[in-house]
C-alpha positions as CSV (number, residue, x, y, z in Angstrom):
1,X,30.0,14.9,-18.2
2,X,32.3,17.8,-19.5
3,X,31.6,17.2,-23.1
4,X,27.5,17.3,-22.2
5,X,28.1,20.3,-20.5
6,X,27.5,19.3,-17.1
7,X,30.6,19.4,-15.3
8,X,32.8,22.8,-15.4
9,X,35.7,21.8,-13.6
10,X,38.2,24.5,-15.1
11,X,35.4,27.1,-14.7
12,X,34.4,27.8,-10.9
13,X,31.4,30.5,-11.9
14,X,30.0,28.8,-14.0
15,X,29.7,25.6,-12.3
16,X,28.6,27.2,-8.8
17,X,26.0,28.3,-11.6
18,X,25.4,25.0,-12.6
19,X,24.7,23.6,-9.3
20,X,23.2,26.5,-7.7
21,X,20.3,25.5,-11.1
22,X,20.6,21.8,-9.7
23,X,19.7,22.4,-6.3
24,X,16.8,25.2,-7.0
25,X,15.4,22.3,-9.5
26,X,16.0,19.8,-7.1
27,X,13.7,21.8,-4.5
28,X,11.0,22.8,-7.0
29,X,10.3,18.9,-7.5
30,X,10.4,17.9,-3.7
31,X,7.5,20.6,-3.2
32,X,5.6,19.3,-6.1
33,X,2.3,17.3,-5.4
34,X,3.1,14.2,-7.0
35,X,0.7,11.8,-5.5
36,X,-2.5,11.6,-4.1
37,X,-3.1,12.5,-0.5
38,X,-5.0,9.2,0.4
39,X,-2.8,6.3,-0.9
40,X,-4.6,3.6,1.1
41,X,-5.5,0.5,-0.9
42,X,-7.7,-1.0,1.1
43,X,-10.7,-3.1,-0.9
44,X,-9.1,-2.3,-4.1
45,X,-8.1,-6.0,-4.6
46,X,-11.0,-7.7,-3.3
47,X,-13.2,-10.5,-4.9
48,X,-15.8,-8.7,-6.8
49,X,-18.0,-11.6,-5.8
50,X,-18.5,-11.2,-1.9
């Protein structure tokens, strides 16, 4: 993790940095719309035949 630059563990500043990015990110894609809102599957996987 240190060598990919994603752990700071000598540096304080710059990994509050680090995770302070992480956790901005992190809320960014929990208020994304990622699905649709009606997920219900009802009749999708019915015989075409009846």
């Amino acid at each position: 993790m240190i060598d990919k630059k994603w752990l700071h563990p000598y540096n304080v500043s710059e990994q509050f940095q680090l995770d302070l990015t992480s956790a901005q990110m992190s809320v960014q894609i929990a208020g994304m719309k990622l699905f649709p809102e009606e997920t219900a599957r009802l009749g999708l996987f019915t015989d075409p035949e009846h």
